[in-house]
LUMBAKOL-908049 format. One record per residue (C-alpha): residue number from 1; residue in three letters; x, y, z. Coordinates in Angstrom, 3 decimals, padded with zeros to 6 digits. Example, Ala and Ser with C-alpha at 12.3 -4.5 7.8 and 13.67 -1.06 7.14 Angstrom:
% LUMBAKOL-908049
 num residu        x        y        z
   1    Ala  012.300 -004.500  007.800
   2    Ser  013.670 -001.060  007.140
% end
This chain:
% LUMBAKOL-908049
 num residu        x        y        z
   1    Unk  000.000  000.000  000.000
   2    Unk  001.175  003.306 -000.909
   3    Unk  000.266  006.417  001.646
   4    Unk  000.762  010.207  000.401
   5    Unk  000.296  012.982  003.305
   6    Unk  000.044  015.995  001.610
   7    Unk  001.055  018.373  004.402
   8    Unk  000.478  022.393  004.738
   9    Unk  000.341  023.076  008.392
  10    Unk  001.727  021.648  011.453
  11    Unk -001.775  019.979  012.613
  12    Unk -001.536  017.856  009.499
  13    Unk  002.161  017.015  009.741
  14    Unk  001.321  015.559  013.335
  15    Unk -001.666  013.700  012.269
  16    Unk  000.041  012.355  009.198
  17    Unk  003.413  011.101  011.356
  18    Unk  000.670  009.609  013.971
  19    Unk -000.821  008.092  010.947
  20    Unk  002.563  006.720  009.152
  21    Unk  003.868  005.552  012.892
  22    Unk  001.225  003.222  013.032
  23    Unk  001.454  001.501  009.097
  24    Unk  005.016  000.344  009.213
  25    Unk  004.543 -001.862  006.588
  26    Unk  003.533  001.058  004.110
  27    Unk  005.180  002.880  001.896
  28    Unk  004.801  006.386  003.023
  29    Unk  005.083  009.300  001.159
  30    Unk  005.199  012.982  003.377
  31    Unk  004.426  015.895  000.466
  32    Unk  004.668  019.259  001.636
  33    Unk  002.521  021.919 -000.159
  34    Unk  003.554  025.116  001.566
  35    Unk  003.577  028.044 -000.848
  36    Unk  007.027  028.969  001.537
  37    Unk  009.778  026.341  000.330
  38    Unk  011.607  027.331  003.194
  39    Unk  008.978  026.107  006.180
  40    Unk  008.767  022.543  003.730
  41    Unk  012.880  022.486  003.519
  42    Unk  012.556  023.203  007.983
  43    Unk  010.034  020.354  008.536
  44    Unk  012.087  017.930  005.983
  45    Unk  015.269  018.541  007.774
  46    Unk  013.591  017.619  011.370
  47    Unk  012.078  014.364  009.572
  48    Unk  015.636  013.149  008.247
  49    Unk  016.380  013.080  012.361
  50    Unk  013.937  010.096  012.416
  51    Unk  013.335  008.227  008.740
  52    Unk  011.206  005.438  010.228
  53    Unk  008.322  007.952  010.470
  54    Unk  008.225  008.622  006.252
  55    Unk  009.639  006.408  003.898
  56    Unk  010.014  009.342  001.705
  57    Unk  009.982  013.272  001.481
  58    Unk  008.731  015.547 -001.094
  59    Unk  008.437  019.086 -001.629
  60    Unk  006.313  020.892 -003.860
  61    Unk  007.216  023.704 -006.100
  62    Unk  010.364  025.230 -007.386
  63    Unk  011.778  028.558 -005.625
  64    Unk  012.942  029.510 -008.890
  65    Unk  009.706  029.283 -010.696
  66    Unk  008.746  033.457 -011.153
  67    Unk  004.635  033.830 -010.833
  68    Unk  001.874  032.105 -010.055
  69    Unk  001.338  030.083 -013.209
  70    Unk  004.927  029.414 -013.501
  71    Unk  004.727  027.450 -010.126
  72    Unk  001.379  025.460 -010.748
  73    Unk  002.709  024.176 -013.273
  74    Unk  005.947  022.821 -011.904
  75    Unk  003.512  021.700 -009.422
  76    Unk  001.063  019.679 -012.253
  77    Unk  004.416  018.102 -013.291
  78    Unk  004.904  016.923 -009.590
  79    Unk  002.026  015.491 -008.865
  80    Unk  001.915  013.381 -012.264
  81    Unk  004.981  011.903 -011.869
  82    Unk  003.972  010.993 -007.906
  83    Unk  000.437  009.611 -008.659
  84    Unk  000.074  008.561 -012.765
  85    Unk  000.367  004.632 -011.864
  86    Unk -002.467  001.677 -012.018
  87    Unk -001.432  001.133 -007.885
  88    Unk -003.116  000.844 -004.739
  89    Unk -002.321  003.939 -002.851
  90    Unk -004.548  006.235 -000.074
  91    Unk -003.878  009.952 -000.894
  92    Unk -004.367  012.053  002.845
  93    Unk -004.912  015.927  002.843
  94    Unk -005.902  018.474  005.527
  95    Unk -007.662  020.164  002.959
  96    Unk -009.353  018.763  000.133
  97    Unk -010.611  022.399 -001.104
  98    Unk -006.909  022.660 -002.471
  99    Unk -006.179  021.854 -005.969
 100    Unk -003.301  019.996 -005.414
 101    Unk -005.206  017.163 -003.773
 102    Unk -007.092  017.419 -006.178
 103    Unk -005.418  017.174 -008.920
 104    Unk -003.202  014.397 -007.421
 105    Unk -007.212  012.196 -006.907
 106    Unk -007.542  012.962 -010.649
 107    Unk -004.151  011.933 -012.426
 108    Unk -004.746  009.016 -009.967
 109    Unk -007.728  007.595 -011.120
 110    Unk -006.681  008.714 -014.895
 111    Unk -003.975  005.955 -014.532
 112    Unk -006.434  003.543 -013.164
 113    Unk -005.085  003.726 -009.531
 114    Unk -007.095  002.290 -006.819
 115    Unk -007.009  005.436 -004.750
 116    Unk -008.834  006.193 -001.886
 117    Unk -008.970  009.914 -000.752
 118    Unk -008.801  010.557  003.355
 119    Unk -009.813  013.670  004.796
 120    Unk -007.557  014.352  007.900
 121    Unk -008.663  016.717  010.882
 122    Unk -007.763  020.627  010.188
 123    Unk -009.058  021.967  013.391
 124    Unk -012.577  024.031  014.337
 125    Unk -013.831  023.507  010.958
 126    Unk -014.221  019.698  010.673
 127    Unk -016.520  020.838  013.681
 128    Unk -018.466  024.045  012.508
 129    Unk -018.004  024.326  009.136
 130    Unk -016.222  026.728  006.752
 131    Unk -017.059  030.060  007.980
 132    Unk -018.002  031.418  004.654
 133    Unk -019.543  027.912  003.666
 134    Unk -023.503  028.990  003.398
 135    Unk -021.763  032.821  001.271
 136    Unk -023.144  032.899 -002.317
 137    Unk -019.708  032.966 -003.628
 138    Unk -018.643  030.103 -001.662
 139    Unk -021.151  027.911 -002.930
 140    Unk -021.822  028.661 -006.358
 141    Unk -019.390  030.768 -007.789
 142    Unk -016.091  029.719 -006.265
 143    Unk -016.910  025.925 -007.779
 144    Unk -017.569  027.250 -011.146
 145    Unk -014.431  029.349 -011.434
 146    Unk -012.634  026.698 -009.880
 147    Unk -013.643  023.968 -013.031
 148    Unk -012.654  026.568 -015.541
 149    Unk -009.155  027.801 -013.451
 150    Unk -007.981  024.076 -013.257
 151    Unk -010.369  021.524 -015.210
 152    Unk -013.902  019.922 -014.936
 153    Unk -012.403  017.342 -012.720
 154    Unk -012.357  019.631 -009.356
 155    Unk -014.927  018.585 -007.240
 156    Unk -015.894  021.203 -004.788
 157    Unk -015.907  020.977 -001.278
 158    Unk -018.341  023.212  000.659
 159    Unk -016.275  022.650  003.719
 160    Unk -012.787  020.808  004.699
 161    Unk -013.812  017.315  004.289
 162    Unk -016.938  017.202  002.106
 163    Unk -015.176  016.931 -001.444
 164    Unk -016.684  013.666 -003.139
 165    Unk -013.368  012.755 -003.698
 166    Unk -012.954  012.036  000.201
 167    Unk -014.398  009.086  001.781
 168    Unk -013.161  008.987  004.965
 169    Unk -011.842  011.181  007.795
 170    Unk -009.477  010.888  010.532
 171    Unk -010.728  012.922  013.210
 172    Unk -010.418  013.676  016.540
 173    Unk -014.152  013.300  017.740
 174    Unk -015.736  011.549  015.289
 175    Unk -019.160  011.802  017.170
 176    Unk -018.925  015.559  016.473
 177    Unk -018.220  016.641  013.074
 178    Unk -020.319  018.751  010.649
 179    Unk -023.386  016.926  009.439
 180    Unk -021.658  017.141  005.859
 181    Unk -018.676  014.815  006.892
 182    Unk -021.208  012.349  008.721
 183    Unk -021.785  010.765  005.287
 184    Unk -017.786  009.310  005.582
 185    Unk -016.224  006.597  007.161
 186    Unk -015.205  008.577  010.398
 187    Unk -012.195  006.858  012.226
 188    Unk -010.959  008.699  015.120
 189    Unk -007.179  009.380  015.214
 190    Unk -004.559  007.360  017.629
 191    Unk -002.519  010.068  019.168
 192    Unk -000.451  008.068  021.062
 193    Unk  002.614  007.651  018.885
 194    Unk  002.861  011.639  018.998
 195    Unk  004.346  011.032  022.802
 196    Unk  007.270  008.533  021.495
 197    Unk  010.930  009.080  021.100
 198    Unk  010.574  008.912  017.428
 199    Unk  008.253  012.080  016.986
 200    Unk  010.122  013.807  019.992
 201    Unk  013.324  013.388  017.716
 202    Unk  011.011  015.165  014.827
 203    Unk  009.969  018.062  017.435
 204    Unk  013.505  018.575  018.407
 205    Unk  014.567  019.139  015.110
 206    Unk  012.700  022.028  014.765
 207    Unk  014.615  024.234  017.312
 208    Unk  018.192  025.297  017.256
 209    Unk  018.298  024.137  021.326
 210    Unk  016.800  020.888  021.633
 211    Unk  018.353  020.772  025.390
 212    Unk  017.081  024.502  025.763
 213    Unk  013.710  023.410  024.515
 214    Unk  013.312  020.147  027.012
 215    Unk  014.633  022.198  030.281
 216    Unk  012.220  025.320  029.679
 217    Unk  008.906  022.851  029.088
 218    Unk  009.933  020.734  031.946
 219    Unk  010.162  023.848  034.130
 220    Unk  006.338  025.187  033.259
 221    Unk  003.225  025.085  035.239
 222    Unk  000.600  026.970  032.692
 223    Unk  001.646  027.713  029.132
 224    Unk -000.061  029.942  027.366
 225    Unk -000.901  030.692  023.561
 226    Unk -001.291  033.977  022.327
 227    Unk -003.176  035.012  019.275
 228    Unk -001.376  037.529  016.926
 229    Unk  000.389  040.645  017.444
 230    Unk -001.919  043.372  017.182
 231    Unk -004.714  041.411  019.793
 232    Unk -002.526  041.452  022.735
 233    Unk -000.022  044.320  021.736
 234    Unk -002.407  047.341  020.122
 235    Unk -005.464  046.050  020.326
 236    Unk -006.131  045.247  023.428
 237    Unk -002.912  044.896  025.918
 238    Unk -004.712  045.833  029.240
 239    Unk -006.915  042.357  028.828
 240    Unk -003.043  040.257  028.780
 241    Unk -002.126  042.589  031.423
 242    Unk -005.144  041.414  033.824
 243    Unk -004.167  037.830  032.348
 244    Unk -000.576  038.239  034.072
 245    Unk -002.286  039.294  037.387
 246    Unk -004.482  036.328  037.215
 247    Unk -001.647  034.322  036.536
 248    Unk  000.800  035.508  039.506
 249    Unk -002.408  034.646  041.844
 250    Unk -001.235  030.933  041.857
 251    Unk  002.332  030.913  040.230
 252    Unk  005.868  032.150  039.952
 253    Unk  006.541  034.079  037.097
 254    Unk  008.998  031.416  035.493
 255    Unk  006.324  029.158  035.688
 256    Unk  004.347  030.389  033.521
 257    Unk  005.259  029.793  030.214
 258    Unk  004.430  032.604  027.088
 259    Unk  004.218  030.737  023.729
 260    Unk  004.186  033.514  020.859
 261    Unk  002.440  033.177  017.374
 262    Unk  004.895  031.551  015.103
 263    Unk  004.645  034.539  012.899
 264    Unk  005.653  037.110  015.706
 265    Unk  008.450  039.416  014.910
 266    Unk  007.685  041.997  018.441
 267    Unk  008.723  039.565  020.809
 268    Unk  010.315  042.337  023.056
 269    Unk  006.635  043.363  023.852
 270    Unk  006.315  039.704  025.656
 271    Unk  008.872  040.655  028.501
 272    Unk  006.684  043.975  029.603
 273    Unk  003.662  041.961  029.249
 274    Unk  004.747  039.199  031.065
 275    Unk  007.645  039.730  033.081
 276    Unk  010.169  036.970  034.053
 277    Unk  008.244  034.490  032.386
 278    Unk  009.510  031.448  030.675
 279    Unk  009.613  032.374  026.945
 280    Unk  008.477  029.236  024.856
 281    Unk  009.796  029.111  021.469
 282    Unk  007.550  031.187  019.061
 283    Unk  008.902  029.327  015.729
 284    Unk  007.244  026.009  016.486
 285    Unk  003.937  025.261  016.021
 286    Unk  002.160  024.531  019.774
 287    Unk  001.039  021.046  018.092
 288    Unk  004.488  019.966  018.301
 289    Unk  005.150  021.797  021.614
 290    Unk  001.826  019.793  023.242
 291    Unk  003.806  016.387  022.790
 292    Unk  006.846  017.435  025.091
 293    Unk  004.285  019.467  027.665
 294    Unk  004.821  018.235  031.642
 295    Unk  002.168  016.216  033.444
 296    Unk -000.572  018.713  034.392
 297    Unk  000.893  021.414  033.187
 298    Unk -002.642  023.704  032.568
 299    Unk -002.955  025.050  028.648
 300    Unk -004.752  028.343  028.186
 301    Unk -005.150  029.863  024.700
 302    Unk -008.110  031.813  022.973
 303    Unk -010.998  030.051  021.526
 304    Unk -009.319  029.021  018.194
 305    Unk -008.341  025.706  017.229
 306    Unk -005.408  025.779  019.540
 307    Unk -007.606  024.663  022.746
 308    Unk -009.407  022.304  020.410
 309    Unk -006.155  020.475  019.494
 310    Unk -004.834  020.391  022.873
 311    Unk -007.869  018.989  024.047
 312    Unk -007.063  016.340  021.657
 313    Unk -003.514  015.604  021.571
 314    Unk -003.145  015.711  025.425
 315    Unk -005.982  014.556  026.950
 316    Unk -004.991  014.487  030.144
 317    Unk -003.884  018.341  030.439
 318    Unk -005.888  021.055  031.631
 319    Unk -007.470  023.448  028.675
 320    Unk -008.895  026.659  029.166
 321    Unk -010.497  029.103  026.497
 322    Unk -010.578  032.652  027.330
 323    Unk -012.929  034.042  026.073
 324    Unk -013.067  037.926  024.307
 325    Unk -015.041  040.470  025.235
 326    Unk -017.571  040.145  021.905
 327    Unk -018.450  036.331  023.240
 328    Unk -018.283  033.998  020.943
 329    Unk -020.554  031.558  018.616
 330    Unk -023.327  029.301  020.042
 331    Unk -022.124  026.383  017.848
 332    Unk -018.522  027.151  019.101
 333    Unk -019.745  027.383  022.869
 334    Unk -021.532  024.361  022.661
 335    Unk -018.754  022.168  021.116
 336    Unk -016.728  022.982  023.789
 337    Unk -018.796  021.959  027.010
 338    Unk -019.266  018.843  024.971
 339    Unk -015.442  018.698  025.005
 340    Unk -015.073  019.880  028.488
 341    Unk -013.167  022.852  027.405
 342    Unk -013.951  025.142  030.151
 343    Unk -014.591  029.207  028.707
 344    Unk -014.274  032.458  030.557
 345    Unk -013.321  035.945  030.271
 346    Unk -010.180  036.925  031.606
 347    Unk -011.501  037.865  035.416
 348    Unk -012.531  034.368  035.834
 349    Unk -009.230  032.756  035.379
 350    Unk -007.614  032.739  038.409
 351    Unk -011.086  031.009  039.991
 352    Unk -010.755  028.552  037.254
 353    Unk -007.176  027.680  037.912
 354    Unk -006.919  027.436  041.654
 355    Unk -010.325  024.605  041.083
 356    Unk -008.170  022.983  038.714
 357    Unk -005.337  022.905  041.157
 358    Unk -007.472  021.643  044.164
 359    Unk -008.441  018.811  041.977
 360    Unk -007.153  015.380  042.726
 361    Unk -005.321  014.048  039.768
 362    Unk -006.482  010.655  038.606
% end
């Protein structure tokens, strides 16, 4: 059996490697799709640390290719050399919306493959759905310029997951996904391999300080995950500020750990938000940084996909949403109390974590 992971984030390179970890016996195939051939050249080098997880690496696209058409097509060439063959393979994306999948479903079958396309979980919207998914434009017009853009075999996919050339997902909680996905083969991801000493190797290839990385995780009490920049910086500072306060209720300041968006570039700003704290590295995605977290160490973040996926790959940690001042979505609200992801606005934190801390642990 051949596998292909066609990778674009750091959710789906975890997912994949948890994936390929447990199919030994498989040829698999990781294919990075970032538009950046630097962040696919960063995650290949960490994956040559440990070459039992792929079998093989490919990148997509040519940095010397000038313009957008220029690089598809490098990109067409790609895929039909990877998947023009009469074999059995399973073809794995994050997003089936992309035309890359696509494409590589297409050529497939062309060549008389027996190909099976698998959805793989891409956060909040296996959940809720595409945002703009009910928008004219997303449902009628996007799918026709799409077919003339690429070809009349693109099969449109209201949200992540729903393309008809998926048939199954690996998800996280298969008993909640969008009504659209319910129509698949739902099998709910094994995320146990992502806590070996084969991924760790992976993870540690990612920083420049592997040792550095280990000793300031091991040293953490609370981490948390801030959105970008301008929320906590000029948007709205004095909310982070009242954050720290809450935070200093129940810990010393090196316990608490900051972890920066990856694309941060004012990371001075973190030390007058949150003095003395433990800076986590802002360059690695928190998926990877969840793996290597200490037993109950407490995860707070905002209600994006980051509590959702550390609700998932640790289990066993403490997650707390905070919540913004606007509230947030009924669908979103309700998803998490079915997760037991606990929400509140920044005043009710400290309450929250000195329960948390009075709780027995099992």
């Amino acid at each position: 059996m051949q596998d292909y992971f066609l990778i674009s984030s750091p959710l789906h390179l975890c997912l994949a490697a948890s994936i390929a970890l447990k199919h030994p016996d498989h040829e698999r195939t990781a294919v990075f799709t970032y538009k950046d051939p630097k962040t696919s050249a960063l995650y290949a080098r960490a994956l040559e640390r440990c070459p039992d997880v792929f079998s093989r690496i490919v990148i997509l696209g040519d940095e010397n290719a000038r313009g957008r058409w220029a690089r598809q097509r490098v990109v067409y060439r790609q895929l039909e050399a990877l998947f023009a063959r009469p074999t059995e393979m399973r073809v794995f994306t994050g997003n089936d919306r992309r035309f890359d999948f696509q494409y590589a479903m297409h050529v497939a079958t062309k060549a008389g493959a027996r190909v099976q396309g698998i959805y793989i979980d891409d956060g909040a919207s296996t959940y809720m759905g595409q945002r703009t998914m009910h928008r004219f434009h997303n449902r009628y017009l996007k799918p026709l310029l799409r077919k003339l853009e690429h070809g009349f075999w693109h099969k449109h996919a209201v949200t992540q997951g729903s393309s008809a050339w998926t048939t199954a997902a690996y998800v996280a909680f298969p008993s909640e996904v969008h009504p659209l996905l319910r129509g698949k083969e739902l099998i709910e991801v094994d995320v146990s391999p992502l806590r070996s000493e084969r991924f760790q190797a992976v993870v540690e290839g990612l920083t420049h300080d592997a040792a550095q990385l280990r000793r300031v995780l091991a040293s953490l009490r609370v981490v948390v995950t801030l959105p970008k920049e301008r929320n906590y910086i000029d948007d709205d500072p004095l909310t982070y500020q009242r954050l720290w306060e809450q935070l200093r209720m129940h810990f010393d300041a090196a316990q608490i750990g900051i972890k920066a968006h990856p694309k941060s570039t004012r990371l001075d700003a973190l030390e007058q938000l949150f003095p003395g704290s433990s800076k986590v590295d802002a360059g690695i995605g928190m998926e990877f940084l969840l793996t290597m977290l200490p037993d109950g160490c407490i995860v707070i973040g905002d209600i994006s996909s980051t509590v959702l996926t550390s609700r998932w790959i640790r289990p066993d940690l403490p997650v707390i949403a905070m919540q913004p001042g606007a509230g947030m979505a009924a669908n979103r609200k309700a998803l998490y109390d079915k997760l037991r992801i606990p929400v509140t606005e920044v005043a009710g934190i400290g309450a929250l974590i000195g329960r948390i801390l009075q709780t027995p642990t099992p």
